[in-house]
N, C-alpha and C positions, 0 to 999 in steps of 0.2 A: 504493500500500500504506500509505502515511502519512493516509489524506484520513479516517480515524476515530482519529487517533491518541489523543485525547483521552478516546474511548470505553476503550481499553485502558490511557491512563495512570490514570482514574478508576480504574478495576479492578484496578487496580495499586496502588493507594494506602489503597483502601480493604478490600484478601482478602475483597472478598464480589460477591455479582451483585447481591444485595438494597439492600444500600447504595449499593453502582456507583449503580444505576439511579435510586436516590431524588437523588442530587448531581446526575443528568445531567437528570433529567425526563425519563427517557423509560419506556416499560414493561421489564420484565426478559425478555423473548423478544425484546425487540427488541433489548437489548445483548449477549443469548447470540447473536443472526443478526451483528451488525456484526463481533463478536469471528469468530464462523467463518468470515466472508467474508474478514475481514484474513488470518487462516490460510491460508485458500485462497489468497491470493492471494502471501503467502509461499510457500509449501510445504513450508508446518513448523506444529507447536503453538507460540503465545507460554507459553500455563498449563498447570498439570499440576493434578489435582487432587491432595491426600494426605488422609491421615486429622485434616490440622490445617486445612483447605480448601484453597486453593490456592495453586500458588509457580511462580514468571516459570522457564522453558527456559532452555536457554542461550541460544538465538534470543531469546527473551522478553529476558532484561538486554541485550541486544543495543538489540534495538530501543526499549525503555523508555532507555538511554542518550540515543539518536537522538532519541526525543520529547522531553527535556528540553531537547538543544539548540534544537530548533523553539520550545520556550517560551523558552528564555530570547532568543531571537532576537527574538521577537516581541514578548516584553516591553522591548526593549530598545526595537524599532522605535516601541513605544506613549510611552515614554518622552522617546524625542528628539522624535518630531512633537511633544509637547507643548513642548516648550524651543524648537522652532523656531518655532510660534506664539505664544511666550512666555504660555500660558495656565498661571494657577494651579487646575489641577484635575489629579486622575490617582489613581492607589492606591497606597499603599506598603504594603507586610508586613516588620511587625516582631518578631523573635528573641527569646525571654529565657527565663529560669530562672523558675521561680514567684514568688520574692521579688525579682525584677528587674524583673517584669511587675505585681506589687503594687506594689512601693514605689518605682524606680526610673524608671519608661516611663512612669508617669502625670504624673509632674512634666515631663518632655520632652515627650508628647502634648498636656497642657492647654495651655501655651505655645504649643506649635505650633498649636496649633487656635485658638487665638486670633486667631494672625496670619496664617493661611491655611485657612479654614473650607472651602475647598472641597477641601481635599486630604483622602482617605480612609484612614485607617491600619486592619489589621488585625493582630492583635498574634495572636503562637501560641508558646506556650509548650513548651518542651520540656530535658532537662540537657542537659551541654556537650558531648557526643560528638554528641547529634543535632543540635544549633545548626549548629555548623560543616556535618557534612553535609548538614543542608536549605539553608543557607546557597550551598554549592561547586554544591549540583545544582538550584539556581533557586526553592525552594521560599518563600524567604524573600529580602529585598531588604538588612537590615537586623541584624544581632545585635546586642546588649549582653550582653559574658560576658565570664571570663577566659580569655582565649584565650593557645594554646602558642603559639611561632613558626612561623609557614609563611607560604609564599611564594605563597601561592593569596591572601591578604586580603590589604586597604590598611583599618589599623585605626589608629584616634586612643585614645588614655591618655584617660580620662574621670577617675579616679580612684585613690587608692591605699584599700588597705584592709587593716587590721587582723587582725590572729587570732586569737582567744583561745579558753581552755580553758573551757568554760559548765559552772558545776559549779552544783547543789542549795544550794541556801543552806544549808539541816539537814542537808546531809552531814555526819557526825564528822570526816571527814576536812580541812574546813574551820579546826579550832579550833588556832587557833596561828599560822594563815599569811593573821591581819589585815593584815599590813602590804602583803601582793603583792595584794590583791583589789581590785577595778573594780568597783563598782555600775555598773548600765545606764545610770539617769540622769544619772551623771555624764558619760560620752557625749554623751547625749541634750543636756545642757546647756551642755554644752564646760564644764566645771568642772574638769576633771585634764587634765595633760600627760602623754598616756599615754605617749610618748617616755621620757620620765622616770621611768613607773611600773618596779621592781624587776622581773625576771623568776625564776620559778619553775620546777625540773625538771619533767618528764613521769615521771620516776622516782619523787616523791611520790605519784602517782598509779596507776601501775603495776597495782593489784590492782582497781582500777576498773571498773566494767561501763559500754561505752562504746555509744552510740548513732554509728553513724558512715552518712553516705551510700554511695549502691552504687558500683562501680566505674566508671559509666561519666561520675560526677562530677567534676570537677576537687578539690572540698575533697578527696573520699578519697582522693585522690591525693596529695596534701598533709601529711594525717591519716598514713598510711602512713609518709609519708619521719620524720615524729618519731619513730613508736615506732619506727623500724628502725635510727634511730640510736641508739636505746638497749636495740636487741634485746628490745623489748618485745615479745609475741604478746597482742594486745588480747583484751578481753571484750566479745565485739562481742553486745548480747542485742537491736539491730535494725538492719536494715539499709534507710533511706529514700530515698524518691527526690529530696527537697526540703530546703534547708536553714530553711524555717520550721517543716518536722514534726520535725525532730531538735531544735528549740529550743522547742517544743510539748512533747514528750517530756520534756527535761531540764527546762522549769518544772513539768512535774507532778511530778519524782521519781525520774524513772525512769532517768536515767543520766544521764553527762557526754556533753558533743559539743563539739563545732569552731563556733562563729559566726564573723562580721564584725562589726568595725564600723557597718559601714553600715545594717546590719539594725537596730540601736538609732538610729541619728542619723536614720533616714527611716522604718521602720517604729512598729509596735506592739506593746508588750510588758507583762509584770508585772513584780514585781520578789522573783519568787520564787530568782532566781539571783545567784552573784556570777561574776567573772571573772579569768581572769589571764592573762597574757602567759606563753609554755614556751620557756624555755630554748633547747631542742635546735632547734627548728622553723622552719621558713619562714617571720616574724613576719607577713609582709605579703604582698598580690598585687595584681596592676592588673589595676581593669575597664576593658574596651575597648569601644569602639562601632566596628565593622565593617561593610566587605562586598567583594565578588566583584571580584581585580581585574581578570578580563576582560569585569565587568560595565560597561554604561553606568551613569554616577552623577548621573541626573537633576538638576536643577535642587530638586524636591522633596528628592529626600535628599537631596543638601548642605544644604539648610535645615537637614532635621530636627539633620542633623552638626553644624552648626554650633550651634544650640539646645543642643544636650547639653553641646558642649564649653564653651560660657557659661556653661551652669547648673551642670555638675560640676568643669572644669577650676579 
């Protein structure tokens, strides 16, 4: 019943037959017959259709469980034979947030690819609820994120990272409160001790229209715990999936957000904003470079591990 599992986890991954089939190469009559044979041979539906296409049975999460262990087993298997022939070749897939996967895994990847050209990286981008779980369920080898505590990863500290309030340069509300503000560049060129820079309430701000990330982000998470220390009920007039759109946003105008500093010291920016350090909030958080601890940790990832913790630690 497992010998097309591959057919049903496509299908699974992808809620279409259309697409199933285009990933698998094969025609679409022929992954509607492998999918009904496995049925048959369960004696159950894995899919249902609905009106939004289709969603896994309870048999279905059943057995799509069961497929992943068969991947990650086999991934494992392809992993060690490579370490026991001590061959540098093999594929990793790597985890990140948008601005992790821009600015962050390129600097890790070019290094590595430097020193080991025959290793394959493919990099997939997704926020921190789905990191972790492609991450737990095989889909991924690899994340760079802020990760919560759990006892499912073995994660290394790459880095600490700042937080600041990104306001409009020509906001009104700016005039008077020169002395707490951070230009980017300053950052960018290590010219301030931000340690040292003054901190400012979130209470000055209070009447704000905020640009803030969706729930299923870590900064909104974050975002959250300051105003709720100061019983604030934000102005929230977008809610994005990425922390370079909410910093897109606030350079054009359009409201305050939450950045990092990391995002000015490795990214790209104008200098249509300024910054400050808030009071009430979580000033700081660490990004981790992770993975599965009941995964095998190839000889390739260690590299790559080790590469990140050189270049960021």
């Amino acid at each position: 019943m497992f010998s097309k599992w591959r057919y049903v986890y496509e299908l699974y991954k992808e809620q279409s037959f259309t697409n199933a089939s285009k990933k698998l190469f094969i025609s679409q009559p022929s992954l509607s017959a492998a999918i009904k044979n496995t049925e048959n041979k369960i004696g159950a539906p894995l899919f249902e259709r609905t009106g939004h296409g289709i969603e896994l049975t309870e048999v279905g999460k059943e057995y799509i469980a069961a497929a992943e262990q068969i991947l990650n087993i086999e991934n494992d298997f392809q992993n060690k034979l490579s370490d026991i022939y001590n061959l540098d070749f093999g594929n990793i897939t790597v985890g990140g947030s948008n601005y992790v996967t821009s600015y962050i895994l390129p600097k890790i990847i070019t290094k590595f690819h430097s020193l080991h050209p025959n290793i394959s990286i493919k990099l997939m981008e997704a926020n921190s609820y789905n990191l972790t779980k492609m991450l737990l369920n095989g889909e991924v080898d690899i994340i760079v994120d802020n990760l919560d505590d759990t006892n499912e990863l073995t994660k290394y500290a790459l880095c600490k990272e700042k937080i600041f309030l990104c306001v409009p340069k020509d906001y009104k509300i700016n005039k008077g409160l020169e002395k707490y503000q951070i230009k980017p560049e300053c950052i960018r060129d290590s010219t301030v001790d931000l340690d040292s820079v003054e901190p400012v309430s979130i209470n000055v701000f209070r009447y704000e229209q905020y640009i803030l990330l969706k729930e299923e982000n870590d900064m909104y998470s974050r975002s959250l715990k300051i105003f709720q220390k100061e019983n604030i009920e934000p102005k929230i007039i977008f809610s994005v999936d990425q922390l370079n759109i909410s910093y897109a946003l606030a350079d054009s105008g359009i409201g305050l957000c939450f950045i990092t500093d990391t995002f000015f010291k490795y990214g790209g920016y104008r200098e249509n904003v300024v910054l400050y350090k808030i009071a009430e909030g979580i000033d700081e958080r660490t990004l981790y470079i992770a993975h599965r601890n009941n995964k095998y940790c190839s000889n390739a990832m260690r590299k790559l591990i080790d590469i990140a913790k050189e270049l960021f630690c």
